[in-house]
C-alpha positions, 0 to 999 in steps of 0.5 A, spaced: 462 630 600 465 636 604 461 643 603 463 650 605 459 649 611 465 644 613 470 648 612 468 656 614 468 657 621 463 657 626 460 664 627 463 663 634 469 659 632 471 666 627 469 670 633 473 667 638 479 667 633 478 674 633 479 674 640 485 669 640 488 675 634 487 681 639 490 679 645 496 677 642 497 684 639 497 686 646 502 681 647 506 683 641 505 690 644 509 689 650 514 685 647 515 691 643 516 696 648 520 690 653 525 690 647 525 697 646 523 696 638 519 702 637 518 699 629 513 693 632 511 698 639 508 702 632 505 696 628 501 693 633 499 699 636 497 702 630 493 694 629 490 694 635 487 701 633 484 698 626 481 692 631 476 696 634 474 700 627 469 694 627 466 696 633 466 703 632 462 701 625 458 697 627 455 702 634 456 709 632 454 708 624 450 702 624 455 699 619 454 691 621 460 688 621 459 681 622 464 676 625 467 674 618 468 682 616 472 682 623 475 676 622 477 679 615 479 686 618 484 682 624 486 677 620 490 682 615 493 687 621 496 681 626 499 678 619 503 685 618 503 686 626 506 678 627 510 678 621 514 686 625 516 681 631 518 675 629 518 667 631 519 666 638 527 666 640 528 668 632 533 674 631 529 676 624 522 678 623 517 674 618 518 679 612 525 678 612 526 670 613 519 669 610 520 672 601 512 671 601 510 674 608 511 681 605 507 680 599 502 675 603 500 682 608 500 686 602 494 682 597 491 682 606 491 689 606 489 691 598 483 687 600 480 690 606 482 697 601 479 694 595 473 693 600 471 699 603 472 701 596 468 696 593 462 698 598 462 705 597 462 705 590 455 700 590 453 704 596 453 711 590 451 707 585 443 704 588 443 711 591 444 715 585 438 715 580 440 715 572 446 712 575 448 705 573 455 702 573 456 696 570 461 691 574 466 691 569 466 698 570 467 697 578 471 692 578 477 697 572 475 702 578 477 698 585 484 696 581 486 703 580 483 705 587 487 700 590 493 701 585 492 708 587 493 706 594 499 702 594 502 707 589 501 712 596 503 707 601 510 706 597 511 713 598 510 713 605 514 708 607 520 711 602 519 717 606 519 714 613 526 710 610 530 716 609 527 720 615 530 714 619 537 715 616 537 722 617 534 721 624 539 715 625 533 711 627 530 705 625 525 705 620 517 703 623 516 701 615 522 698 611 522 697 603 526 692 600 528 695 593 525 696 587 523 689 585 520 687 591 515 692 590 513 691 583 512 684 586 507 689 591 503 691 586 502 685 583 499 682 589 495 688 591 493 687 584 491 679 586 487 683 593 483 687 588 481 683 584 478 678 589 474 683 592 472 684 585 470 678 584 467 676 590 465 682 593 458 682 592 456 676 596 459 678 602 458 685 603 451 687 601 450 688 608 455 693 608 453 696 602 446 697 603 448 701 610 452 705 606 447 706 602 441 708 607 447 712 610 447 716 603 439 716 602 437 719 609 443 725 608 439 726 600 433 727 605 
C-alpha cells in the first residue's frame, strides 16, 4: 500500500525542485527583457523577490522556513510568472489559453496569503494570556482576511488596467471581466480554506517563531 512517504517528495528532491523553479525564473526573465515584454520583465522579477523572502526569513528573523514552506512559496510565484511568458513558440500566454490557469494561481496564491495570516494569528493567540480563539473562529477569520486581500488585488489590477490604457501601455496585470472574477474569489475562497484546514500541521514550526518573536518584545 502506498503511503504519504511515497508520494511527497524527498527533502532534498523538494530542495532541488526549488532550484530547478528558480532558474527558470531567471530564464523566464531574460526572455522577458529579449522580447521587450515589460508585463513578464515585471512578473518574474517581481517572483524571484518573493523567492529569496524565505531565506531572508529564516537568517535575519529566525523564522524556519523548511523545504516544503519554500517549495509551497516558489511553486505559486513560478505558476503565475510561467502562466505571463507562455509555452515555448506560443503566441499566447497560459492565462489566456489555459481557462483554469488563472484560477489555479489564485487558489496558489490565496494559500500563501491565508498562510501568513494563519500563523499570526496562532502566533497572537499562544502569547496572549486570557485569550482563546477557538478554530472556528480562525478559520471565519483567515476566509475574510484572504476575502479582504483578494477584494485589494482586484482593485489594483483594475487600476493598473486603466492606467494602461491612458499611458498607451500594456497593462503588467490584466483582469478578465466581472465573472471571471467571482469566479477569483471562489478559488481564493478554496485556498483559505485549505490552509484552514491543514494549516496547523505544517506550520507550527512557524507558528511557534512567531510567537517567541512576540514574547520576547512583551519581555
Amino acid at each position: 500500500m502506498t503511503s504519504l512517504a511515497d508520494i511527497v517528495p524527498s527533502r532534498k528532491r523538494q530542495r532541488q525542485l526549488t532550484y530547478l523553479m528558480e532558474i527558470g525564473l531567471i530564464g523566464m526573465l531574460f526572455i522577458g527583457i529579449e522580447r521587450g515584454n515589460g508585463g513578464i520583465v515585471i512578473n518574474t522579477g517581481v517572483a524571484l523577490l518573493v523567492t529569496q523572502l524565505p531565506p531572508l526569513l529564516e537568517r535575519d528573523y529566525e523564522i524556519p522556513m523548511d523545504p516544503r514552506l519554500t517549495l509551497w512559496i516558489t511553486t505559486a510565484v513560478f505558476l503565475h510568472a510561467f502562466g505571463t511568458v507562455g509555452l515555448p513558440g506560443a503566441t499566447a500566454t497560459l492565462y489566456s489559453q489555459v481557462w483554469w490557469w488563472d484560477h489555479m494561481t489564485h487558489a496558489l496564491s490565496a494559500s500563501l496569503v491565508a498562510g501568513v495570516g494563519y500563523a499570526t494569528v496562532r502566533a497572537f493567540d499562544e502569547h496572549a494570556q486570557g485569550v482563546h480563539l477557538p478554530q472556528r473562529f480562525i478559520a471565519v477569520f483567515i476566509l475574510l482576511f484572504v476575502i479582504a486581500f483578494g477584494v485589494l488585488w482586484e482593485i489594483l489590477e483594475f487600476a493598473i488596467a486603466l492606467a494602461a490604457e491612458a499611458l498607451g501601455t500594456r497593462a503588467v496585470l490584466t483582469q478578465y471581466g466581472l465573472e471571471d472574477t467571482m469566479l477569483d474569489f471562489v478559488f481564493n475562497s478554496i485556498g483559505a480554506l485549505i490552509v484552514a484546514t491543514w494549516g496547523g500541521a505544517y506550520l507550527s514550526n512557524v507558528t511557534s517563531a512567531i510567537r517567541e518573536r512576540f514574547d520576547s518584545r512583551a519581555g
